[in-house]
C-alpha positions as CSV (number, residue, x, y, z in Angstrom):
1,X,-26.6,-28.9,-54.3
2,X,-26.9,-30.7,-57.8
3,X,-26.4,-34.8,-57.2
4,X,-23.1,-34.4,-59.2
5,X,-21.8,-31.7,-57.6
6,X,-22.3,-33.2,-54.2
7,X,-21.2,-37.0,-55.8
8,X,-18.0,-35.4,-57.0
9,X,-17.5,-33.8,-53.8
10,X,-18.2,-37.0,-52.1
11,X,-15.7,-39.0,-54.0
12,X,-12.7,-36.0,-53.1
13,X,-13.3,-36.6,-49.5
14,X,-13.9,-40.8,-50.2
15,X,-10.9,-40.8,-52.0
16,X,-8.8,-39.2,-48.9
17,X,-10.4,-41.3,-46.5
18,X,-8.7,-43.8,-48.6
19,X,-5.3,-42.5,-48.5
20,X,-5.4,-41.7,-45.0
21,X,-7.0,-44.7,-43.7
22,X,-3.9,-47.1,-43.4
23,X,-0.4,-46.7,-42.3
24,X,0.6,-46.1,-46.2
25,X,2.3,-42.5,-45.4
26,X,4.3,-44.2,-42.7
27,X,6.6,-46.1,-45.4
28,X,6.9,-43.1,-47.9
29,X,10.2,-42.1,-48.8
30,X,11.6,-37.7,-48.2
31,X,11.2,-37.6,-51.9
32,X,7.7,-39.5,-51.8
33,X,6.2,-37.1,-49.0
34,X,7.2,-33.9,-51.0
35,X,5.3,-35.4,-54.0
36,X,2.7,-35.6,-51.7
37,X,2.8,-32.7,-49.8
38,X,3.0,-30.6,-53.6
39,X,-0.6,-33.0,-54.8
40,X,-1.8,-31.8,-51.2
41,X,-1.3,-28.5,-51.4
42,X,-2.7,-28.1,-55.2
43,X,-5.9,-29.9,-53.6
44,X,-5.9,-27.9,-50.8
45,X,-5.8,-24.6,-52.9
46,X,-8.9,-25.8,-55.3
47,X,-11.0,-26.7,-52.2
48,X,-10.4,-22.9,-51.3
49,X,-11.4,-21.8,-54.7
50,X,-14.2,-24.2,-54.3
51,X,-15.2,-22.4,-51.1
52,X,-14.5,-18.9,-51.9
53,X,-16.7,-19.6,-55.3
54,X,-19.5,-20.9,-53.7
55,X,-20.2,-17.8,-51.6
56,X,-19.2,-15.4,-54.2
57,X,-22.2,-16.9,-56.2
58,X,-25.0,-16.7,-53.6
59,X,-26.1,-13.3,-52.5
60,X,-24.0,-11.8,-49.7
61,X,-27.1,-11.0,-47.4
62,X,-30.1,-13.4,-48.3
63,X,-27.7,-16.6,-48.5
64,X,-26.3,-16.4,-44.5
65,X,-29.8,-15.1,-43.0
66,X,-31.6,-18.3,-45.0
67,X,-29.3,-20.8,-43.3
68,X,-30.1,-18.8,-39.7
69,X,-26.5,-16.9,-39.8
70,X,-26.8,-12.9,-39.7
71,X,-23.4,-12.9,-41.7
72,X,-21.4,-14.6,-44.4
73,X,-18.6,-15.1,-41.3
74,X,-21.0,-16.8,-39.5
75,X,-22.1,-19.1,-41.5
76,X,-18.4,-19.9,-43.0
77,X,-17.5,-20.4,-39.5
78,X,-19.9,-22.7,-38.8
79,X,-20.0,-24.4,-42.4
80,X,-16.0,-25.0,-42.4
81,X,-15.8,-25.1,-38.8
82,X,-13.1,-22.3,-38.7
83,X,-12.3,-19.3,-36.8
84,X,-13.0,-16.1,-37.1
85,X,-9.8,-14.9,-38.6
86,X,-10.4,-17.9,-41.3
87,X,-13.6,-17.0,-42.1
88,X,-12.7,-13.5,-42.3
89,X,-10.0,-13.9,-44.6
90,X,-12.2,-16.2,-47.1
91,X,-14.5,-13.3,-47.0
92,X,-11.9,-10.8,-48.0
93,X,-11.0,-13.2,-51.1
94,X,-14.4,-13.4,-51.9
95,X,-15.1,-9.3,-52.0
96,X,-12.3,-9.5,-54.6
97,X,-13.7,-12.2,-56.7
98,X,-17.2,-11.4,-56.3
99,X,-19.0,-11.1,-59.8
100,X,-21.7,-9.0,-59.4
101,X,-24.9,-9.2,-61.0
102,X,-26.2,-6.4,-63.3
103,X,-29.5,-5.7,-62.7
104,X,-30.6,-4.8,-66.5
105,X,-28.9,-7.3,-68.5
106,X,-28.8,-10.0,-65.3
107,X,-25.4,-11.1,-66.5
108,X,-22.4,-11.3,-64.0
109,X,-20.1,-8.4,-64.5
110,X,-16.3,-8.8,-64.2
111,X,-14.5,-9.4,-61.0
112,X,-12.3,-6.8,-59.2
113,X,-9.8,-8.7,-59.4
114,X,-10.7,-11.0,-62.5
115,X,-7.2,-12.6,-63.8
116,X,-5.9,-13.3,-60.1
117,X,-9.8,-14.8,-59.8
118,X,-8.7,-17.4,-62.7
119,X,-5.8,-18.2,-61.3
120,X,-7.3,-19.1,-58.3
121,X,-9.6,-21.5,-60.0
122,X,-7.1,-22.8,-61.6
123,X,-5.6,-23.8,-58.5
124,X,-2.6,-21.5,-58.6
125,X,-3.0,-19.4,-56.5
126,X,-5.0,-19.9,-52.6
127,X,-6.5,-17.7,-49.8
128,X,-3.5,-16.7,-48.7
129,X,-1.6,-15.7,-52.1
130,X,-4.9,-13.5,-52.7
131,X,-4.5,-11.4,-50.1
132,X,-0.5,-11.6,-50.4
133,X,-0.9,-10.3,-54.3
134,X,-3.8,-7.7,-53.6
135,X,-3.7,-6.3,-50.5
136,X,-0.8,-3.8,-50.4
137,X,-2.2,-2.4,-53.8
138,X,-6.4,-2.1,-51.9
139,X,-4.5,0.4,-49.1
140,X,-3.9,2.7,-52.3
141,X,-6.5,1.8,-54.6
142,X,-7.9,5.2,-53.7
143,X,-5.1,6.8,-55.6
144,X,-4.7,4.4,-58.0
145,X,-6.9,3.8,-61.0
146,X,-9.1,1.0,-62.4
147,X,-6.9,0.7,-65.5
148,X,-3.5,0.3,-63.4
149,X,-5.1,-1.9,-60.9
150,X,-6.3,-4.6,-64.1
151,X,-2.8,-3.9,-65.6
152,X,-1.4,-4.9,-62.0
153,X,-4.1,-8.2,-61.9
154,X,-2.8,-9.4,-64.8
155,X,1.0,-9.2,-63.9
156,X,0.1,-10.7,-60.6
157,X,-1.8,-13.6,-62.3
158,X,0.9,-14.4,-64.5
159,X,3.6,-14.6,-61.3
160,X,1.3,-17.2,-59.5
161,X,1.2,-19.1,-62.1
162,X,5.2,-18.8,-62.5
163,X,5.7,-16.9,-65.5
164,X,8.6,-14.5,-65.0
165,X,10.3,-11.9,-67.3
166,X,13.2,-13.7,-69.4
167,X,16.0,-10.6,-69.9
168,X,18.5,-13.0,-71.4
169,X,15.6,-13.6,-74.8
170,X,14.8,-9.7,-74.7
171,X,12.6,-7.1,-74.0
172,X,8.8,-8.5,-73.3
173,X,10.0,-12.0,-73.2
174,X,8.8,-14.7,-70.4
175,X,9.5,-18.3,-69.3
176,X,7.5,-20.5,-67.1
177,X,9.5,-21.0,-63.8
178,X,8.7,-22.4,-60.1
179,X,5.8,-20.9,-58.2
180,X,6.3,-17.7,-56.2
181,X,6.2,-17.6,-52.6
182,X,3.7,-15.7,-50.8
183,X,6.6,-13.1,-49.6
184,X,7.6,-13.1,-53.5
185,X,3.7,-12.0,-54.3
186,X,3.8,-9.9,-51.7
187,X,7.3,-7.9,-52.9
188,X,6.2,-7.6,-56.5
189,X,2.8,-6.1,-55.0
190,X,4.7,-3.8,-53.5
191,X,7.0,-2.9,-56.5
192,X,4.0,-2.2,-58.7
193,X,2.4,0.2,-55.6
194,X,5.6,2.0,-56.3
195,X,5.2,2.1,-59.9
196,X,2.0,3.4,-60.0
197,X,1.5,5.8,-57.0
198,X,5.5,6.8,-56.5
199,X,4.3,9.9,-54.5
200,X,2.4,8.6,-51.7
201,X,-0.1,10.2,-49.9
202,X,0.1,14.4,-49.4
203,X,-0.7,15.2,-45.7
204,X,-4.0,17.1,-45.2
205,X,-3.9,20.4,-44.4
206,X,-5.9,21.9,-40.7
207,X,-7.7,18.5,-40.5
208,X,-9.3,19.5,-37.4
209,X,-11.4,21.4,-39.4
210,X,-13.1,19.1,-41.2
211,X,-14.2,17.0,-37.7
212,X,-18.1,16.6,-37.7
213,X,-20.8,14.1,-37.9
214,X,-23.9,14.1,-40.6
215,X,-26.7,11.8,-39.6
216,X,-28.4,11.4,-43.2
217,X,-32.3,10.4,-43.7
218,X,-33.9,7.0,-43.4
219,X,-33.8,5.0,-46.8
220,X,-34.6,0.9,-47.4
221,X,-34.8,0.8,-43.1
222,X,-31.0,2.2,-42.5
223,X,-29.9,5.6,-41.7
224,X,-26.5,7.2,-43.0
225,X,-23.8,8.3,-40.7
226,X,-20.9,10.5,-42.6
227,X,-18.3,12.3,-40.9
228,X,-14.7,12.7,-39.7
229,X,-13.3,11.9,-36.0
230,X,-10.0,13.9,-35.2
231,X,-7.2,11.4,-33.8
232,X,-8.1,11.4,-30.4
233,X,-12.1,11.1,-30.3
234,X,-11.4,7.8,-33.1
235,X,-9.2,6.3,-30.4
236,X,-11.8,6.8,-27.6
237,X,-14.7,5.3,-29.8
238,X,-12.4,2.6,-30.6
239,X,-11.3,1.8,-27.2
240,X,-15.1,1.6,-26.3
241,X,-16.4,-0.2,-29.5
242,X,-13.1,-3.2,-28.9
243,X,-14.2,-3.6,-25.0
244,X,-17.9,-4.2,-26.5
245,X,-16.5,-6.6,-29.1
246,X,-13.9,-8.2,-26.5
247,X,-16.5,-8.6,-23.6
248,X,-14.4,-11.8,-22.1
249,X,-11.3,-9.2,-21.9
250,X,-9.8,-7.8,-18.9
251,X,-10.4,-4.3,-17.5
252,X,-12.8,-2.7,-14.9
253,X,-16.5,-3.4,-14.7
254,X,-19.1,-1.4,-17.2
255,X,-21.5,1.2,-16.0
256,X,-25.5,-0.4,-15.5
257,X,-26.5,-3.0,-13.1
258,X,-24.2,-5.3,-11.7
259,X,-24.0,-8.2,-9.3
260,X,-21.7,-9.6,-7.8
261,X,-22.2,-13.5,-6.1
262,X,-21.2,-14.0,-2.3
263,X,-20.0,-17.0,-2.5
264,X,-19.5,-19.6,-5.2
265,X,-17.1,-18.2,-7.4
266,X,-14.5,-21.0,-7.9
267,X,-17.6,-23.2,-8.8
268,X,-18.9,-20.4,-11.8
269,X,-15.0,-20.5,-12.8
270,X,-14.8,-24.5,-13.2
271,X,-18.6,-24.2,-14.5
272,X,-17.1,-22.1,-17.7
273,X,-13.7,-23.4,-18.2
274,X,-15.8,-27.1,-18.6
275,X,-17.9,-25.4,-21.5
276,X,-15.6,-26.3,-24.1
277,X,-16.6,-30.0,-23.1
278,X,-20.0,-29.1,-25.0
279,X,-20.2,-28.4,-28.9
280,X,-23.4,-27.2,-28.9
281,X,-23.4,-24.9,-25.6
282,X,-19.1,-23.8,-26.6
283,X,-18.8,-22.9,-29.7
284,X,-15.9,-20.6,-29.7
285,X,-17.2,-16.5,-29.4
286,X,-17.0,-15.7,-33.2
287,X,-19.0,-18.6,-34.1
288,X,-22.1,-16.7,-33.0
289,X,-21.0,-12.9,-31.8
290,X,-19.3,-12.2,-35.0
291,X,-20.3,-10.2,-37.9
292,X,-18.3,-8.3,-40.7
293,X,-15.9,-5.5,-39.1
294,X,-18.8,-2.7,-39.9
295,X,-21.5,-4.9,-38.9
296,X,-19.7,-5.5,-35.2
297,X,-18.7,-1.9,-34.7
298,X,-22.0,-0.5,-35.2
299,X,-23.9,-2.9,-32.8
300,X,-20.9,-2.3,-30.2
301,X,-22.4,1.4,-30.8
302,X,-25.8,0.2,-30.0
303,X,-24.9,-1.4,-26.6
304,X,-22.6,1.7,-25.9
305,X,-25.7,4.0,-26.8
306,X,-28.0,2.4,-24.8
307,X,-25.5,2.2,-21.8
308,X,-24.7,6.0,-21.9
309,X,-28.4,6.5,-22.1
310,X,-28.9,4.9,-18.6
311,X,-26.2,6.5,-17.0
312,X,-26.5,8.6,-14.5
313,X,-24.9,11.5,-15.6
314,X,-26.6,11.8,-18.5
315,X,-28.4,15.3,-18.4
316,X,-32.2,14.5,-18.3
317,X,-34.1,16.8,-20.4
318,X,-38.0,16.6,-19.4
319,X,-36.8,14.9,-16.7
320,X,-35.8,11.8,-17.9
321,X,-32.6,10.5,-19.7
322,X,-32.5,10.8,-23.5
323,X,-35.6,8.3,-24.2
324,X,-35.8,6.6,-27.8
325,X,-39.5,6.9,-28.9
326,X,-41.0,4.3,-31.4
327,X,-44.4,5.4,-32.8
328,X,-46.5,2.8,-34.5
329,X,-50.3,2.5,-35.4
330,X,-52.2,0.3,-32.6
331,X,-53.7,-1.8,-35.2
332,X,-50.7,-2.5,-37.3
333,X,-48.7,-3.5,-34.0
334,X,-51.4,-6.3,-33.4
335,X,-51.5,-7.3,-37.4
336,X,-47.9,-7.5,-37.8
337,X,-48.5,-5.1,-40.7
338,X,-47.3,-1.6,-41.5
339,X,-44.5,1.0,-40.7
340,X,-43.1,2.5,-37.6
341,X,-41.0,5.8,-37.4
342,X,-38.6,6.3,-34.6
343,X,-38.3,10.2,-33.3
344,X,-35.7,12.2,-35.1
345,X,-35.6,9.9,-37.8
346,X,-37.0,11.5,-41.4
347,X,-38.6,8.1,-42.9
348,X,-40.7,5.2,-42.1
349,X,-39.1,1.6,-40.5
350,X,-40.2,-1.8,-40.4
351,X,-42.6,-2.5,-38.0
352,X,-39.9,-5.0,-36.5
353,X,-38.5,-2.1,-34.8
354,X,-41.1,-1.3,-32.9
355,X,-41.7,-5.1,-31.8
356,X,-38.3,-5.0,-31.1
357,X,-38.1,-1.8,-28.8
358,X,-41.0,-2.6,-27.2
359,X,-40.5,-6.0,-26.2
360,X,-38.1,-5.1,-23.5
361,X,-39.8,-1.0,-23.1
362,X,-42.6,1.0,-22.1
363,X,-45.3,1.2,-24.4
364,X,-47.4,3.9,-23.9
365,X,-51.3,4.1,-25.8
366,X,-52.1,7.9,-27.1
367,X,-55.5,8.1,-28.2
368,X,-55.8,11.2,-30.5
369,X,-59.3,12.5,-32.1
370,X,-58.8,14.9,-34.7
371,X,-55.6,15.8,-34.0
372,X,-56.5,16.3,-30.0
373,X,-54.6,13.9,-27.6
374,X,-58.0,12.3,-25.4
375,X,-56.3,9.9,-23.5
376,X,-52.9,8.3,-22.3
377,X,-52.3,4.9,-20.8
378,X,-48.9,3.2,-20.5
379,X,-48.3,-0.5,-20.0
380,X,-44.8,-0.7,-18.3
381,X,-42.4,-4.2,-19.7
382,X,-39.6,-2.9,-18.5
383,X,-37.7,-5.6,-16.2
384,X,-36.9,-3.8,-12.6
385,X,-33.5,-3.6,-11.2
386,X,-34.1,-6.3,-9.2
387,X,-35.5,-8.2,-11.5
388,X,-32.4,-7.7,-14.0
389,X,-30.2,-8.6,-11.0
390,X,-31.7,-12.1,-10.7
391,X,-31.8,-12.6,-14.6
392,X,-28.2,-11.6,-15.2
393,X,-27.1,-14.0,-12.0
394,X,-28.5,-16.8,-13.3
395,X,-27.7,-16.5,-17.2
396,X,-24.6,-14.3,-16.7
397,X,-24.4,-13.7,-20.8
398,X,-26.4,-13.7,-24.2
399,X,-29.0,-17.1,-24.0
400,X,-27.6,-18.2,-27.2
401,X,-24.7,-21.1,-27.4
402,X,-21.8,-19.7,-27.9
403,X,-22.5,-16.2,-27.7
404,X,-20.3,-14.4,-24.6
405,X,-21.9,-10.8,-24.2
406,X,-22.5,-10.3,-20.8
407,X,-25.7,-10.7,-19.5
408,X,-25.4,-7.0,-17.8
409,X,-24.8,-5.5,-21.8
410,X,-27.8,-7.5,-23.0
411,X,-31.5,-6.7,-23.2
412,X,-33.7,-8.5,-21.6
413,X,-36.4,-10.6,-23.6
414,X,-39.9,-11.8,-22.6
415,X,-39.8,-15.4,-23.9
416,X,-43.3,-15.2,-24.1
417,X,-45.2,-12.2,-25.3
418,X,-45.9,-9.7,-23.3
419,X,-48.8,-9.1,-26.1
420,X,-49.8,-13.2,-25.6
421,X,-49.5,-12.5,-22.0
422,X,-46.2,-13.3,-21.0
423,X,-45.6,-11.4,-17.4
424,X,-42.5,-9.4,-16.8
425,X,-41.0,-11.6,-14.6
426,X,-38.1,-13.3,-14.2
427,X,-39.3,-17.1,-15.1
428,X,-40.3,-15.5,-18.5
429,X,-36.9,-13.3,-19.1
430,X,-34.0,-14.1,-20.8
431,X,-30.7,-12.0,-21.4
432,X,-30.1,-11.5,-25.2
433,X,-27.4,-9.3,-27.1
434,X,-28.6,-6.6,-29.8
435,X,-28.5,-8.5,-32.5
436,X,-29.8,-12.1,-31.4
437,X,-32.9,-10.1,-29.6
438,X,-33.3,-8.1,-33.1
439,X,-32.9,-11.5,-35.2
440,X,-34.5,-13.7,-33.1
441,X,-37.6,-14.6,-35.0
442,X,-36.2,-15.3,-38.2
443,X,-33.0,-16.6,-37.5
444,X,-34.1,-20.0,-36.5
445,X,-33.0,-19.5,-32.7
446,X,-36.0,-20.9,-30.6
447,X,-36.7,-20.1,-26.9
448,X,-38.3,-21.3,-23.9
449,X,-38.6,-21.8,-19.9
450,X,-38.7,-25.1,-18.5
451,X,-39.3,-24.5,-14.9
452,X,-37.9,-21.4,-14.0
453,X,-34.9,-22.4,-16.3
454,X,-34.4,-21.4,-19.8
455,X,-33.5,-23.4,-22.7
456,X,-32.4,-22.8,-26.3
457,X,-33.1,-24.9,-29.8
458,X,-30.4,-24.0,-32.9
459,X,-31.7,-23.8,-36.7
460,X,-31.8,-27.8,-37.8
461,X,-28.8,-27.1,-40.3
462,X,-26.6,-26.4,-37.0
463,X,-28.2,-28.8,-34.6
464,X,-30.3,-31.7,-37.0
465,X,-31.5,-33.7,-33.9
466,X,-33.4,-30.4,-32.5
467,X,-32.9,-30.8,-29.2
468,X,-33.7,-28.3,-26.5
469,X,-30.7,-27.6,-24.9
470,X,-30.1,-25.7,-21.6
471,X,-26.8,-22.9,-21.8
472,X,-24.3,-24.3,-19.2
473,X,-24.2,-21.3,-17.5
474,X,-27.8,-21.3,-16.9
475,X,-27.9,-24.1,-14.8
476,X,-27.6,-24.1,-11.2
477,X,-23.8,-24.7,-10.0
478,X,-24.4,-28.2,-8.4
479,X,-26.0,-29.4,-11.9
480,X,-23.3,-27.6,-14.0
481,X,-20.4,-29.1,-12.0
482,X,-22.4,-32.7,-11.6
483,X,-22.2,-32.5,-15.7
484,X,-18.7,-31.1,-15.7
485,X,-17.8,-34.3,-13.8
């Protein structure tokens, strides 16, 4: 940031040092502390404007994945040091204040929600009136157009600021009252939503008939899905896609390889209830495993994909279980240049997707000339049962701090390069989640083995001294309880 910006900043957070430095509040009088409590809370709300500003100014993709975060949750977590529901709703705020940029003119265009968005920056209105004032009308915004949804803003934006109708000076007239509470925001929301759409929603008519699933062509690396779930397949994939996104939940074991220890289990309990004693190997699950809603459900997908391919009752065309096929030039593999195309996809995709496939796959050499197939040679990374076993015992979840998806969901990663000569073995495997194995080499995550044991350095924003740190459950039990202790 600009010196001023961050000396202005500074001088906020010297100035409450200040105030909160002696026993000064102690002595304050009931009418003192709701003077304070009032200046507190109009601070309060212009450090969330200040918040939900910043990140509406920076692009939504390019500024988390710069800092190392694959999200904008993510890095607000980690940045404020809030949870996911925090984070989450500062997001929300910030899709509704969001001044996009037109790409002719390169001038911002108006918010969505553009008079509630000045009152917010004039510190009338926080977070939490936001969502209070817009919310009930974004369930019908479908139904309700762009013209009533400003004419709503500004009616909103004048309550939060207190200005109410006057009926004793006449028709149109206002006077400048107390501030609304959130419930207040919340009921005139609800008024307008009753003013504007005062029929509701029609029910459709045979639903069912409309169920189906399109699966649209390849464009900028991502492939469309389209379609409608009846009631009862939506509830199944949403059962499956919260036990993916809830892995530290109750409930019976998942399909795939599992082990389970003969002894030693009060020792791995104590190990992971004394990981909170760590800030850099605890950070709570969100901090890490969490992405926007969309973002979460379609990598719970991935893992649920992948898992239903290895199951057993899977039918097995050709012999095999359905087998996802990367194809990929031999000389653009080893340059790090060039496309790949996956099979029953319409479209080339970055060659990271083949690195990323193949690091924990089979890669299999087909030597064509002119169009004949002369030879066939497969190089086999895949870790064995066994092997997967020992891996998952030892790491039990994703490498990275923080991150809680079960080693037995994860893939596993050669730490070295099976390309650089990395064996498949299990000193040179780790257990990573979809996304951290997808992200790892530009996300600022570094890995290695230090004797059999692996270890994990954060981007320098999240951990400035750089250490190399090894995950607590990674270590052997007597060390992990000896640290515990």
């Amino acid at each position: 940031m600009s010196s001023r910006t961050r000396f202005l900043i500074d001088q906020v957070v010297s100035d409450l040092d200040r105030v909160l430095s002696d026993d000064a509040l102690a002595a304050l009088s009931d009418a003192e502390r709701v003077e304070v409590l009032q200046a507190a809370g109009a601070a309060f709300r212009r450090v969330e404007a200040l918040v939900v500003e910043t990140i509406a100014t920076g692009d939504a993709v390019e500024f988390p994945h710069s800092t190392g975060c694959r999200t904008q949750n993510e890095l607000l977590q980690r940045a404020l040091l809030t949870d996911m529901r925090g984070a989450t709703r500062v997001g929300k705020v910030v899709d509704l204040v969001r001044r996009r940029m037109n790409i002719v003119s390169g001038d911002r265009l108006p918010a969505r929600w553009p008079a509630l968005r000045e009152a917010m920056l004039d510190g009338a209105i926080g977070v939490a009136g936001m969502l209070a004032a817009t919310e009930p009308i974004e369930k019908v915004s479908y139904r309700i157009s762009a013209a009533d949804r400003l004419n709503a803003d500004k009616c909103l934006a004048r309550a939060a600021r207190g200005i109410r109708p006057d009926p004793e000076a006449g028709p149109g007239a206002e006077v400048q009252g107390p501030a609304p509470t959130l419930e207040e925001l919340t009921l005139l929301a609800e008024t307008l939503v009753a003013l504007l759409d005062p029929d509701g929603e029609e029910p459709g008519d045979e639903p069912a008939r409309r169920r189906g699933i399109t699966l649209g062509r390849v464009r900028d690396g991502l492939r469309s899905i389209k379609g409608y779930l009846t009631p009862e397949v939506a509830a199944q994939l949403e059962l499956i896609l919260d036990a993916l996104n809830n892995p530290k939940g109750d409930g019976p074991p998942m399909p795939g390889v599992a082990f389970t220890p003969t002894d030693g289990s009060a020792a791995d309990d104590d190990a992971a209830e004394s990981r909170d004693e760590d800030p850099y190997n605890s950070d709570p699950r969100a901090v890490i495993d969490d992405r926007t809603a969309a973002q979460k459900r379609h990598d719970a997908l991935a893992a649920a994909l992948g898992i239903a391919a290895r199951h057993r009752d899977m039918p097995t065309p050709g012999g095999a279980g359905p087998t996802l096929v990367v194809t990929v030039d031999a000389k653009d593999l080893v340059n790090g240049s060039g496309k790949a195309s996956v099979s029953g996809a319409w479209g080339q995709l970055p060659l990271s997707v083949a690195s990323h496939v193949g690091c924990s796959g089979t890669i299999q050499r087909v030597v064509f000339d002119e169009g004949r197939i002369i030879g066939i040679t497969t190089t086999d990374r895949v870790f064995t049962v066994h092997q997967r076993r020992a891996i998952i015992a030892r790491d039990k979840e994703c490498l990275i701090p923080g991150c809680h998806v079960p080693a037995s969901w994860c893939e596993i990663h050669h730490v070295t390069e099976h390309a650089r000569g990395g064996p498949t073995h299990t000193d040179n495997g780790v257990p990573l989640c979809w996304w951290h194995h997808r992200s790892l080499g530009t996300s600022g995550w570094e890995i290695r083995m230090n004797d059999g044991i692996p270890q994990v350095r954060g981007p320098g924003w999240w951990d400035p001294a750089q250490r190399w740190r090894t995950p607590r459950l990674s270590l052997p039990e007597e060390l992990a309880l000896a640290r515990a202790g």
